[in-house]
Every structure is written in C-alpha cells, then in structure tokens.
C-alpha positions as CSV (number, residue, x, y, z in Angstrom):
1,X,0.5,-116.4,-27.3
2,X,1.0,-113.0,-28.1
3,X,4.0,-111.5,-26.2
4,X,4.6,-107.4,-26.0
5,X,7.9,-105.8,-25.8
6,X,7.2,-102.2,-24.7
7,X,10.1,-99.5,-24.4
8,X,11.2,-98.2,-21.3
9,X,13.7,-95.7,-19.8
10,X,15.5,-96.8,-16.5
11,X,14.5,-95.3,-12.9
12,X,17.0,-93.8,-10.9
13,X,15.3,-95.2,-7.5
14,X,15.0,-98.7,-7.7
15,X,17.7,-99.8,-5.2
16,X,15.8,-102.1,-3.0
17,X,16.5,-101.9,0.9
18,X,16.7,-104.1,3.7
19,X,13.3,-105.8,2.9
20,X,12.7,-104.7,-1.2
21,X,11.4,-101.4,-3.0
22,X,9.1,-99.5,-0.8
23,X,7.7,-96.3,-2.2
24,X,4.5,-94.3,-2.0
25,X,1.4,-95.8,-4.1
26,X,1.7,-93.0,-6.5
27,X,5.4,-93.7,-6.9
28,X,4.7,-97.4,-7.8
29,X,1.8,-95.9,-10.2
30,X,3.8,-94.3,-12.8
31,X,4.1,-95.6,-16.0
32,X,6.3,-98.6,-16.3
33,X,7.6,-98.2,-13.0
34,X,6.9,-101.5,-11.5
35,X,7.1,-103.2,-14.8
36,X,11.0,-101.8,-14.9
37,X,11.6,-103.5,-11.4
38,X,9.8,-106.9,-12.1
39,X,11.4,-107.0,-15.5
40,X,14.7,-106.6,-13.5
41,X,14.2,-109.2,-11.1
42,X,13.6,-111.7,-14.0
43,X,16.9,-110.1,-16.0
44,X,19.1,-110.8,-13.1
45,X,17.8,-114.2,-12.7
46,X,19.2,-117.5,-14.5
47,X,17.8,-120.8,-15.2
48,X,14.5,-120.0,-13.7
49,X,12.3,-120.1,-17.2
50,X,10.1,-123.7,-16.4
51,X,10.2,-123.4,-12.8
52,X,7.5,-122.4,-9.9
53,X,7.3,-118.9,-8.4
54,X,5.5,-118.1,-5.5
55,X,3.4,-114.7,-5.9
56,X,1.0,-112.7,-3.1
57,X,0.9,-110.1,-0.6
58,X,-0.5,-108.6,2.7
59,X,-3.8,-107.6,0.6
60,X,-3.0,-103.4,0.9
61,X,-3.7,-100.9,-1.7
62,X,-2.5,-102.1,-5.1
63,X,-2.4,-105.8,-4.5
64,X,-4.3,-107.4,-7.2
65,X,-3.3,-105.0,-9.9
66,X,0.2,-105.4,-9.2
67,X,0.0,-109.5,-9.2
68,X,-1.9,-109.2,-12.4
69,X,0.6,-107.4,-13.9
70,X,3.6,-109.7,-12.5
71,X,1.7,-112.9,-13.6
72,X,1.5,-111.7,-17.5
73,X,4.6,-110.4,-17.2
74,X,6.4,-113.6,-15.6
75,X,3.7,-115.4,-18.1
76,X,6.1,-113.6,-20.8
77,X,9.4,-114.5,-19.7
78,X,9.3,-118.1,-19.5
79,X,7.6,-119.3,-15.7
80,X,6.7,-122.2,-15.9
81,X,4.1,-122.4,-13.2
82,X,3.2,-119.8,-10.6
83,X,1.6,-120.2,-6.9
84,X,-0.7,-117.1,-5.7
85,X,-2.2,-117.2,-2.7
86,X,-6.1,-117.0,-2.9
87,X,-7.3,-113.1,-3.3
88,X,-3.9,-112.5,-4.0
89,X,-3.5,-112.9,-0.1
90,X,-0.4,-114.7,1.3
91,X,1.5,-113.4,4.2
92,X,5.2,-113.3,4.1
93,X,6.1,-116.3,6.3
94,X,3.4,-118.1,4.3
95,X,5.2,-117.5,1.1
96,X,8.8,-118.4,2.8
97,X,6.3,-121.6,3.7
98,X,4.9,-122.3,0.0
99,X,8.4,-121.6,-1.3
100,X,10.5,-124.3,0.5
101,X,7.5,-126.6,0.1
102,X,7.0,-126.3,-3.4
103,X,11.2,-125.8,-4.1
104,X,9.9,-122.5,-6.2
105,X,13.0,-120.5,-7.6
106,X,11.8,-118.0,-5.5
107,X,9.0,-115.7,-4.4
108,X,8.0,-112.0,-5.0
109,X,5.9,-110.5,-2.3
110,X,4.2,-107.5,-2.4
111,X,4.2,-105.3,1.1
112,X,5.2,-102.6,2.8
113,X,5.4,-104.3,5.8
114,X,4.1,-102.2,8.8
115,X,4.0,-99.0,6.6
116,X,0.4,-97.4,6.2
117,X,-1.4,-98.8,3.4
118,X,-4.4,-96.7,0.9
119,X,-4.3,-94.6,-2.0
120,X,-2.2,-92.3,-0.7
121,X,0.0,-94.8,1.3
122,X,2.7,-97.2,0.7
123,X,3.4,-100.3,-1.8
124,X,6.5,-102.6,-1.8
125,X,8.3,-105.5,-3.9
126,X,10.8,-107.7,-3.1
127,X,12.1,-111.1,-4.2
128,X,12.7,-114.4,-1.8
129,X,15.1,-116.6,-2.6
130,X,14.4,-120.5,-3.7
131,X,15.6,-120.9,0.5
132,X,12.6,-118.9,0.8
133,X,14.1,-115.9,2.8
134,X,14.9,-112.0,1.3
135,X,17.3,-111.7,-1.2
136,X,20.6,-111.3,0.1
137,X,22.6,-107.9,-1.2
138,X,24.5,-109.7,-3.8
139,X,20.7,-110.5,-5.4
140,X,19.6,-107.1,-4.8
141,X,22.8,-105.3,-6.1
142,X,22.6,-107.3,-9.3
143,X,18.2,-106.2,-9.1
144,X,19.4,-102.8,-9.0
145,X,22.4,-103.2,-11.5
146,X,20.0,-104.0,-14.2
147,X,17.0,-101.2,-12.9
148,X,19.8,-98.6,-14.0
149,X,20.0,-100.2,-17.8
150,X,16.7,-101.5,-18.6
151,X,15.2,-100.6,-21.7
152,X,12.4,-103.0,-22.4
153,X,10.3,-105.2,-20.8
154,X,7.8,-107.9,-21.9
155,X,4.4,-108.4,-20.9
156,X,1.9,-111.3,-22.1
157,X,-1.6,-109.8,-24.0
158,X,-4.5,-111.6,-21.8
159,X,-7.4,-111.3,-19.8
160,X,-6.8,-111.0,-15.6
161,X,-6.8,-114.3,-13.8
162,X,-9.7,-115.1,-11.2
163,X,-7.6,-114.5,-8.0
164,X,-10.8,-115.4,-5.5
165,X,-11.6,-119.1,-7.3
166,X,-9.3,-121.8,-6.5
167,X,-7.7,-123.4,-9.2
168,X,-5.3,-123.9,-12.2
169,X,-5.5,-121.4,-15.1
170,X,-3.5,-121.1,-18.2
171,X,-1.7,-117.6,-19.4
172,X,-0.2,-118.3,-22.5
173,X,1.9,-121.4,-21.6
174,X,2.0,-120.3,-17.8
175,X,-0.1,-122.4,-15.1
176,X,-1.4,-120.0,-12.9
177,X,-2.5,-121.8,-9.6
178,X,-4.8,-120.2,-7.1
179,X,-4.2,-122.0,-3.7
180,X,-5.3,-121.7,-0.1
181,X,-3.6,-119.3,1.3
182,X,-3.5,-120.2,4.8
183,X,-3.5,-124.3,4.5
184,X,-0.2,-125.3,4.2
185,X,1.2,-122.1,6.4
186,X,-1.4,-123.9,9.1
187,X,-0.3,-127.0,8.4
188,X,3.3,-126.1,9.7
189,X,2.1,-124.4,13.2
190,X,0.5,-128.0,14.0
191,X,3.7,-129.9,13.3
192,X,5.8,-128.0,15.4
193,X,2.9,-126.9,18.4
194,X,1.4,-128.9,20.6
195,X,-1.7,-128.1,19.6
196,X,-3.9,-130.0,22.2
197,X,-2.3,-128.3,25.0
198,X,-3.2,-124.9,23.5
199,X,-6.3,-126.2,22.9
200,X,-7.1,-127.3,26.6
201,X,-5.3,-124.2,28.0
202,X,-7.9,-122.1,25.7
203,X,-10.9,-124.4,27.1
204,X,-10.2,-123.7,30.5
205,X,-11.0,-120.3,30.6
206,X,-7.5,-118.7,29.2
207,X,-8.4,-115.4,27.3
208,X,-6.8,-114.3,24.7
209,X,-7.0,-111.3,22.2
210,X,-5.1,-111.3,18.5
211,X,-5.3,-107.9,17.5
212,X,-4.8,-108.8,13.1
213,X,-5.2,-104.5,12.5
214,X,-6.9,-105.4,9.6
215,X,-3.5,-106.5,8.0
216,X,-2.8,-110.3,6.5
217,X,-3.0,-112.1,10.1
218,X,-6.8,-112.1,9.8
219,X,-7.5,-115.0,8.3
220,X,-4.7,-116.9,9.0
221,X,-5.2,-116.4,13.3
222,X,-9.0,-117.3,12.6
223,X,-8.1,-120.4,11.0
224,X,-5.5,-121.3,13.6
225,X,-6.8,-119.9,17.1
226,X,-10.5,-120.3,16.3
227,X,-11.2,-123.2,14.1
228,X,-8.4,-125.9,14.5
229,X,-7.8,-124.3,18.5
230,X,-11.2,-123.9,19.1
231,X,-10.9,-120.4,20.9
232,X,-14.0,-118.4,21.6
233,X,-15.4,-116.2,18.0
234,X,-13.8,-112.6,18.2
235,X,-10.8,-114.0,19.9
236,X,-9.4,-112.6,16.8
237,X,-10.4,-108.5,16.4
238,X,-9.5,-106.8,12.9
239,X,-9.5,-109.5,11.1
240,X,-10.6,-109.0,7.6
241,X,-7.2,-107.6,5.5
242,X,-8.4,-104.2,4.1
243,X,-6.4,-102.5,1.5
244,X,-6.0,-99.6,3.3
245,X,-5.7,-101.3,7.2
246,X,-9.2,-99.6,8.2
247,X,-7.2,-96.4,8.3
248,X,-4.7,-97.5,10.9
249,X,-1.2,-98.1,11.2
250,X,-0.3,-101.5,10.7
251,X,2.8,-101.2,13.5
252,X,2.7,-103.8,16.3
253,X,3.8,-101.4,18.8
254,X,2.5,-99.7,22.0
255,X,1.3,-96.8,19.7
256,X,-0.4,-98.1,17.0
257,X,-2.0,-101.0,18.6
258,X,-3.7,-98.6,21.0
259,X,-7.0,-100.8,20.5
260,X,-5.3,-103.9,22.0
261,X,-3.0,-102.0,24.9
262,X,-6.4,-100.3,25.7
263,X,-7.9,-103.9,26.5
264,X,-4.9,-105.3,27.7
265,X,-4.4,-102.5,30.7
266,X,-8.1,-102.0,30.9
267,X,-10.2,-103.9,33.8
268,X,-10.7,-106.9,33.9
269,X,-8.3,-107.8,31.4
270,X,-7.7,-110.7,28.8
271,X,-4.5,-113.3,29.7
272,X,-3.0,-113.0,26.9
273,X,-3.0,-109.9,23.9
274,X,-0.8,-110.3,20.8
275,X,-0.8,-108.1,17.4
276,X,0.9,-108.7,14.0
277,X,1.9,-106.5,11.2
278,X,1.1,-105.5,7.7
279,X,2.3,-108.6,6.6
280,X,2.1,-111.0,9.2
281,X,5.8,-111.4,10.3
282,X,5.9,-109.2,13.5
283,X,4.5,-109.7,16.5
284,X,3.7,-108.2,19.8
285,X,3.1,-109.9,23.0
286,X,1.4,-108.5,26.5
287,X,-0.1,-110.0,29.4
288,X,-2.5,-108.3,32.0
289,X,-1.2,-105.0,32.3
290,X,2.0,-106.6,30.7
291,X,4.1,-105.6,28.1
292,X,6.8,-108.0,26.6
293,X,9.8,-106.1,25.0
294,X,10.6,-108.0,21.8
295,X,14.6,-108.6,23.2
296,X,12.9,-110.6,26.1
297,X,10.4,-112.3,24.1
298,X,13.6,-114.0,22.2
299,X,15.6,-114.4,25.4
300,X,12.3,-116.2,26.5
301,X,11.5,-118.6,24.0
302,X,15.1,-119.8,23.8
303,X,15.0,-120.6,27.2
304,X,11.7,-122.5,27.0
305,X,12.2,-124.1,23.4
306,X,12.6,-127.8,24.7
307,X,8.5,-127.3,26.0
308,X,7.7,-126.9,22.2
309,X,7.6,-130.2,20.0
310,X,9.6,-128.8,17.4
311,X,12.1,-128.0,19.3
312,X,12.0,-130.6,22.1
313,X,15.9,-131.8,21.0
314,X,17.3,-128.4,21.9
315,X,18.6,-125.0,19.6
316,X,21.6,-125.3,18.2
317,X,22.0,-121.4,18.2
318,X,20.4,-117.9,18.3
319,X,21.4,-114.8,16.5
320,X,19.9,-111.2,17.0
321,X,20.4,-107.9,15.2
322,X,23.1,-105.8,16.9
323,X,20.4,-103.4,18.3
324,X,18.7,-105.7,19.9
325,X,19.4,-106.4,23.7
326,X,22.3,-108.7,24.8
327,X,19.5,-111.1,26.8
328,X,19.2,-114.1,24.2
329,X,23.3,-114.0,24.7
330,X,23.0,-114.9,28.3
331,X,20.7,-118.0,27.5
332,X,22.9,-118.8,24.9
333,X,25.8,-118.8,27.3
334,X,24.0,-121.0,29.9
335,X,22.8,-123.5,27.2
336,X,26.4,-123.5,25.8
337,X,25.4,-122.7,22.1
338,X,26.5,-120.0,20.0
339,X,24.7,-116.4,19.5
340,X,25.6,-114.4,16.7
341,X,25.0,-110.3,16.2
342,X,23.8,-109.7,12.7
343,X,23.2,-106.3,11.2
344,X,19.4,-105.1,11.2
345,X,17.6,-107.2,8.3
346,X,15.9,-110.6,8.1
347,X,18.5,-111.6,5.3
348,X,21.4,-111.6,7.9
349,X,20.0,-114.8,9.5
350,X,19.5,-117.1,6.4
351,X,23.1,-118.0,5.9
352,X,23.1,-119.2,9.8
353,X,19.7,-120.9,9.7
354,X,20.7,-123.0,6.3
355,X,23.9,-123.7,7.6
356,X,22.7,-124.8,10.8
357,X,24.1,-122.6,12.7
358,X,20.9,-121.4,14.8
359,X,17.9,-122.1,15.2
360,X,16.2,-119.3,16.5
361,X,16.6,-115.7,15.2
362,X,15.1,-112.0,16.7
363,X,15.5,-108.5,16.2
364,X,13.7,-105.6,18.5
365,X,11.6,-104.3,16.0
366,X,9.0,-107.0,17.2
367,X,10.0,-109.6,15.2
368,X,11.3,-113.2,15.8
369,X,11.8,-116.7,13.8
370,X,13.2,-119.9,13.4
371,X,14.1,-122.5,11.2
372,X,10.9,-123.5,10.1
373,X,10.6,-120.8,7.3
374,X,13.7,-118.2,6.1
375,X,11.3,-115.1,7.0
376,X,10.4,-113.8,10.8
377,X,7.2,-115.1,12.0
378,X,4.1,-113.1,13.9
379,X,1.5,-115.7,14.2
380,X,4.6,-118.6,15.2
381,X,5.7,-116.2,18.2
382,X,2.2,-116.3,19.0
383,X,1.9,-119.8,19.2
384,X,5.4,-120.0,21.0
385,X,4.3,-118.3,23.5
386,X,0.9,-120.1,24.1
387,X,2.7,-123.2,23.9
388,X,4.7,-122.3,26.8
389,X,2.1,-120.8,29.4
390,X,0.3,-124.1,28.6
391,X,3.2,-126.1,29.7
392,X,4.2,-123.6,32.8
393,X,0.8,-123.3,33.8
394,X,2.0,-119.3,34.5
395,X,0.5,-115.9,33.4
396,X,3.1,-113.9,30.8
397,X,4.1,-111.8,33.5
398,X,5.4,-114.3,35.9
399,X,7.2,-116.3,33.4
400,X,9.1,-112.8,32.7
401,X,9.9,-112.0,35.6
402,X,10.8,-115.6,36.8
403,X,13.1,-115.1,33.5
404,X,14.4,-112.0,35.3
405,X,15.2,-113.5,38.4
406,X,17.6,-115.8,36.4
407,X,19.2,-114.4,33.9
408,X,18.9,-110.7,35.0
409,X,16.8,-107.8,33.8
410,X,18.0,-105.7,30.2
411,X,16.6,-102.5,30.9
412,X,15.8,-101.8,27.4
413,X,13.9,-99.4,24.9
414,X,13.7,-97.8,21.3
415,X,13.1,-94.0,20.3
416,X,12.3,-93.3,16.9
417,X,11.9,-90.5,15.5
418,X,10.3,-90.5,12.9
419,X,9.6,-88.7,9.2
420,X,12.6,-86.0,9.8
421,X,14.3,-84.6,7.4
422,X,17.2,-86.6,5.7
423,X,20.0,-84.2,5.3
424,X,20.0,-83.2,8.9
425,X,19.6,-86.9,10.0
426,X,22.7,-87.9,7.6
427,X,24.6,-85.3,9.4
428,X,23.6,-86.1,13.1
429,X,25.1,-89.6,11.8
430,X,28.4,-88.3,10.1
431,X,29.3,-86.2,13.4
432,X,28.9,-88.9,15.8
433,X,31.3,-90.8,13.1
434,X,33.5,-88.2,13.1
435,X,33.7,-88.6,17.1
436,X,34.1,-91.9,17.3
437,X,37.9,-92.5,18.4
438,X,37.5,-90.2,20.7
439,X,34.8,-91.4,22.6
440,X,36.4,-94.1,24.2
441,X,37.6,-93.1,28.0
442,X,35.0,-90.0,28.3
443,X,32.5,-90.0,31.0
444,X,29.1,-89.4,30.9
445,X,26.7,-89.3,33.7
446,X,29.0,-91.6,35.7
447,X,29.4,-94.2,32.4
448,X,32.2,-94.5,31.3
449,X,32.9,-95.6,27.5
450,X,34.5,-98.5,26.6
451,X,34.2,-99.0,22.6
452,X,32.6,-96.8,20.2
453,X,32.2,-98.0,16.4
454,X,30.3,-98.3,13.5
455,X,29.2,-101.5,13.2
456,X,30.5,-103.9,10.4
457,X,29.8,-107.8,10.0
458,X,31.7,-110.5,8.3
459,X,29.3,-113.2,7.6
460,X,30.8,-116.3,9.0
461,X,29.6,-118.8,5.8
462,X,29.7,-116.6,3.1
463,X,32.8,-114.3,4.2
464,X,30.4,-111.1,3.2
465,X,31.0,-108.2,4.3
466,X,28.0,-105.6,5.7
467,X,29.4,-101.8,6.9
468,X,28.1,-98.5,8.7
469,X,25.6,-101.1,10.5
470,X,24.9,-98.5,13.3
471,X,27.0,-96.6,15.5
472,X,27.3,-98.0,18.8
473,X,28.6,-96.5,22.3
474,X,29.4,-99.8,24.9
475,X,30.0,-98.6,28.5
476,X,31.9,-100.0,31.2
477,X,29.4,-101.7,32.7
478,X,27.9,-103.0,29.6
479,X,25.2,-100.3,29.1
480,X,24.6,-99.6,25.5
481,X,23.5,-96.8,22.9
482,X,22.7,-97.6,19.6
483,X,22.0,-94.8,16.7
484,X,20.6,-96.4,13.2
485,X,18.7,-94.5,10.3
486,X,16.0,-97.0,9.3
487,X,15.9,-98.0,5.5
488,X,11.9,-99.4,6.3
489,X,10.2,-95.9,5.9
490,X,9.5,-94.1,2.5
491,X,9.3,-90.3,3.9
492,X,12.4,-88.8,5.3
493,X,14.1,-90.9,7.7
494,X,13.6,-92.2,10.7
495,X,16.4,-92.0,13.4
496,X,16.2,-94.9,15.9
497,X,18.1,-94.8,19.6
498,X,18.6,-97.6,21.3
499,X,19.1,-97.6,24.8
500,X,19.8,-100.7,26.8
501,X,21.3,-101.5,30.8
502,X,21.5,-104.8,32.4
503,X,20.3,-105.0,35.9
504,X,21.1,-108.1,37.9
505,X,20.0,-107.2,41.5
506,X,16.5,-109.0,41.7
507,X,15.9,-106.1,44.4
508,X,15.7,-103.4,41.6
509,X,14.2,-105.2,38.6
510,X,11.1,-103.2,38.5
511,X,11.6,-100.1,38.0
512,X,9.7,-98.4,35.2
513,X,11.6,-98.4,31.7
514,X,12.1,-95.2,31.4
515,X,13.1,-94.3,34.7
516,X,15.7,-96.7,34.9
517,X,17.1,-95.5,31.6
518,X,16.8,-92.2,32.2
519,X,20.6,-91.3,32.4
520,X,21.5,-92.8,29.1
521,X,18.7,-91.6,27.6
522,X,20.6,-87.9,28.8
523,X,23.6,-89.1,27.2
524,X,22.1,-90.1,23.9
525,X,20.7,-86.7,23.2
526,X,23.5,-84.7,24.5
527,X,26.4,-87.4,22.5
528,X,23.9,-87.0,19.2
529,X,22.3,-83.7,19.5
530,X,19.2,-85.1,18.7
531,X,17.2,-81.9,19.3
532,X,19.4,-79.6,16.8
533,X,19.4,-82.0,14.3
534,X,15.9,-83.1,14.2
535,X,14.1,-80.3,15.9
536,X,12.5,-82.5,18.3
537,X,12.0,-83.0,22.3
538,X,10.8,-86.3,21.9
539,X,10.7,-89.3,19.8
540,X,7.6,-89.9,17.8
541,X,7.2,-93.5,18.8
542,X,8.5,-95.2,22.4
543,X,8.9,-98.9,22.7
C-alpha cells in the first residue's frame, strides 16, 4: 500500500457554514484545496480509523472527482470501510439514512444544496455526524481549527474505483462498497407511509407532478412515485441529476421552479405539484393554482401526523427556525406539546430530535423533517402530504384553508435579496443593531413595537450557546420582521426579510400575500434602509 504525504500550506477560508464549505468550482479546484479540508475533517476526528463512512452527493459538477479523491485519501488514513452511493449519487437525507443504518462514524456529502451547479458554479463539503445530521459548531470549529494549521496531508497511490458497478472493492486495506443509492432511503418512506392508500389515491385519477430540476430527487421520486406507487411515467419531470442542473437553478421556490408553477397555474391543472432541491432535502408543495408557504406546510403536517403510520401515536414536539412563522406553535399549543425556536440551520434540531424532544422539525426556506433521519427531507414532505389528501379525501387547497379556519391565517413571506455587496449588507445589519433599544415603544404604520433583539439560543440539552441569530422587530399585535444575512450563498450576501402577520378573522383570510403585508413590508424598508444599502427597489427573489 503505498501511502503519499504531500506538503501543504493552510487556507485562510475554510470555515464551514451553516451546512459545510461552499465555494465556487474554481475555488474547490485549486491545488490542495479540498485535500486541506478532507485532511482536516479526518485530523479533528478520533477513534474513527476501522470504522464505516458514508460518502456521495447530489451528482453536480465535480462529484466523482472529489469522491475519488476523499476515498484514497480516507483509504490513507485508516477507514476501515466506506459506503458510496452508486454513481457517486446519494442525496443528503439518504446519507443521514445509510448513516444511522450502517452506525458509520459519520458521513461527508458533497453539495451545494440549491446553489447553481456547472463549471463555473458551485461545489460544497460537509461532514454528518455518526447521528447522521450536520456537524454541530463545536465539530466544525475544531474542522476549521485544524484548516488554519495544516501542513500535510496523505493520500493513497491507486487507480479510481468503479462508482457505476455495484460492489465491494479494495484500496489498499479500505473496502470500498458501491450500494444502491435509493434502496434503503426507499425502504424507510414505506415503513412510515401508507403506501397503499397513496397508491389507490394515485389510481383513481389523482395527478401529480414532481418537478426533480435535474437535481438528486430524480431517481429517488421515480423509484418511489412510479415504480413501488405505481404513478403514471413522467409523473416525475427532470429527473435525470445533471452536473450542471440542465442550466437551471436548483431552488424549490416560485422563481426557479417556473416550469412546475407554470403547470400548476396553467389550465387544466395537475392535483398536486411538488419540487425538490440540489440535494434532495427541500421541498415545495402546490395545489391547483395553489401555493403552500413552507411555515404552513409544517403547521399542517403536525396537525395531520396521527393519519400517517409513523406517526399514528402522536409528536412529542415541533421546533422551527426563528424566522419561520409562529403557525406550528399554535398546533403545538392545542396538542399540548412543546415547540421550540432554533436558530436558521438543520444542526439546531438534532439535539431535540435525539433527545426526544420533537419529533417534527421546519424552517421556511422550504424545508421540513422528522425523526426518521437527522437531515430535512424533500421527497418525505412529499409523501406526507400525499398521505394526508389520501386519508382526507381533500384537494391541497381546502385542507389549507380548512387549517386556516382553525388555527388562523400567518400572513407570511420572504424577500431576499440576493448577491449584494457584503460591506454594505454588514452595515445595514450593524445600524439596525445599533437601534435596537430604542426600537421598543415606536410606531410605525399604526404597529407598535414590542421587543427588538438580536436573536440568541441556549440549547436546552447541550447548554450551547448560538448569538447574532437575526435581528427581529415583534409588534403589539404579534406581527413580525425578521432581517438575516444568509451564510448558504458563495457571492456576496444575501439579505433575507421576513415579514409575517397573524390574521384570525376567517372573513379576511384571503387576501393576497402581499397586499396583506403591505404595511410591514413599508416598515421593513424604511426601519432597514434597504434601498441605500443595497441599491435595490425590490428583492431578487419573493416567496
């Protein structure tokens, strides 16, 4: 076995973020640069030489080079066995899946999430935990701790594996084993669906669309909706993962899933329309001429869990991120269980779901999960929400607004703006710091405010403590405003504005979004200063 040491000089932008290292292809192209980060993943790691890793990603631009290079390398420091999903393929709740199964140390999966994939776009690493959920920021500090001092790495002399054959293969004194990418993952959605209601609700004429965008989904939804659900073929559109998404954005939003909104408000219009992400673990959800905020979708499956198999013995909790609307804490308050306001970031709800805490977990950038895997779940929200039209017998629409009618309507939306320039963006953040004991008392537009802070979270099991989570304004009434710069993009930043208002008069429950936020949309950009800061009128994205 003939091991290489090669000499290397430390990065000084390794520091992953909430989901890992994202940076442009080029970036992850340099010399040594993702060696230096996988090398520092294993050298702030203990006890793992021996043990099974789990290894794949969502298929984009640099995929199989990248696992080639992590399986020699992890060849070289002492794995024992590694787990990589067929053409390199696995999706990121089908790793948290193969992880927990297999009781692998952990997991590294390569995406960039919903970022743009190709040549020219973006690449990203980060590690799971042997729970099989991101690495929480202790893990990541000590990643970055040892990015900053590296000055070696080792790398195993051999030929590339076969990723497209099934089967075991031997680097050095590695086991490299090529598996199914989608079995086991599939395996899951059975026990916890009931299956042969979706099936008969598909057979009966039910029409549904699963928009995959050419991201990780693809083969996964085929398997699922069309061969063990026996949907119609070309119930699942864009379903072969390309490396560079068929030139599209792999966002599950009204934007960038024009193709799907396009069918879903056309005529004569499908049931049901869902799309997933880069990697598989977002999800969006419409019905005819229908479009299901993400804050409701989780509001909405907590409220139905019982009428899924999996959950028929109740939740014991939910927990959202602090942006994300206040409607899963009213059905947690009827059902009498606990809900819990995390920071933004998947890792937030792992402590919870392994303590037992919750069961169910959602944040409004379209994604939601439970305690089957430590990851958020596209493809599971999917079924979810099959699984409950075929036991109301409803169309999505009514079952919202039925949901409406009883809990009230959160008038909600997100503004981002994206790719603006960071220094400005810091700023427009530091003033509205600056101002915050003094916002308290001040009216705007007839709201009043009644707490303004930046956001900080004590981590009830671990006693962690997360800080400058977002700034948030609360209102009298309960309104909110929520300003965050994202940590998901790799080109300047992206400022996101939340704007949220509980309506619980079934009389005016349908007004347009927009409309019925229009005065704390105002307030944001007068409060923030959006347009001198950013130079824009209007965000780039709306949803």
């Amino acid at each position: 076995m003939n091991i290489r040491t090669v000499a290397t000089k430390p990065f000084d932008d390794q520091k992953p973020g909430t989901s890992g290292l994202r940076k442009a292809v080029p970036t992850f192209q340099q010399p040594h640069y993702l060696e230096n980060f996988i090398q520092s993943i294993f050298n702030s790691l203990d006890n793992y030489q021996g043990q099974r890793l789990v290894l794949g990603g969502d298929g984009r631009y640099y995929n199989r080079t990248a696992i080639q290079t992590i399986l020699k390398m992890a060849a070289a420091n002492g794995v024992g066995r590694v787990l990589v999903g067929q053409g390199g393929i696995l999706s990121t709740p089908a790793a948290s899946c193969l992880i927990r199964k297999y009781q692998a140390f952990g997991g590294i999966i390569l995406s960039a999430s919903h970022n743009p994939g190709g040549p020219e776009g973006d690449f990203g690493v980060k590690f799971n935990t042997p729970n099989g959920g991101p690495a929480p920021a202790n893990v990541t500090e000590a990643i970055f701790a040892k990015s900053k001092e590296i000055s070696e790495y080792k790398v195993l002399e051999a030929d590339d594996i076969n990723l497209d054959q099934q089967g075991e293969y031997k680097l050095g004194g590695m086991t490299v084993e090529v598996v199914d990418a989608v079995e086991a993952y599939a395996d899951l959605m059975a026990s916890i669906f009931d299956f042969d209601a979706i099936q008969k609700l598909l057979s009966g004429g039910f029409r549904v669309v699963m928009d995959s965008l050419h991201a990780v989904t693809g083969p996964y939804a085929k398997e699922i909706l069309e061969n063990r659900l026996q949907a119609p073929a070309g119930t699942v559109r864009n379903g072969e993962p390309l490396e560079d998404f068929g030139g599209g954005h792999p966002d599950p939003n009204l934007v960038y899933a024009r193709e799907l909104v396009e069918i879903m408000y056309g005529d004569d219009a499908p049931e049901f329309g869902a799309a997933s992400d880069g990697d598989g673990d977002r999800n969006m959800i419409l019905g005819n001429h229908f479009f299901v905020t993400p804050s409701d979708s989780l509001a909405i499956l907590a409220a139905n869990a019982t009428l899924v198999p999996g959950y028929a013995k109740g939740i014991t909790g939910v927990a959202r991120s602090m942006p994300t609307s206040q409607a899963a804490d009213r059905v947690a308050k009827k059902l009498g269980i606990n809900c819990y306001e995390t920071p933004t970031g998947w890792k937030f709800f792992g402590n919870l779901l392994d303590a037992g805490q919750v069961t169910l977990c959602g944040e409004e950038s379209f994604g939601t999960g439970s305690n089957h895997v430590r990851e958020k779940d596209g493809l599971w929200a999917i079924l979810f929400w099959l699984n409950i039209i075929a036991k109301r017998g409803q169309s999505v629409e009514e079952i919202v607004k039925e949901h409406w009618q009883t809990y009230g309507r959160t008038y909600y939306s997100r503004h981002d703006y994206e790719e603006v320039a960071k220094d400005p963006a810091n700023e427009l953040m530091d003033q509205l710091r600056s101002r915050l004991s003094s916002f308290p008392g001040q009216q705007f537009h007839g709201y009043e405010v009644d707490l303004a802070d930046d956001f900080s979270y004590k981590d009830p099991i671990d006693g962690s403590v997360a800080e400058k989570q977002g700034i948030r304004l609360v209102f009298k009434d309960g309104s909110r405003l929520v300003f965050r710069l994202s940590g998901t993009g790799t080109q300047g930043a992206t400022l996101r504005v939340y704007l949220e208002r509980y309506e619980g008069d079934q009389s005016k429950q349908n007004e347009d979004t927009q409309t019925a936020l229009a005065d704390l949309i105002q307030i944001a950009h007068e409060i923030a200063e959006i347009k001198k800061f950013t130079g824009r009128d209007e965000p780039s994205v709306i949803t």
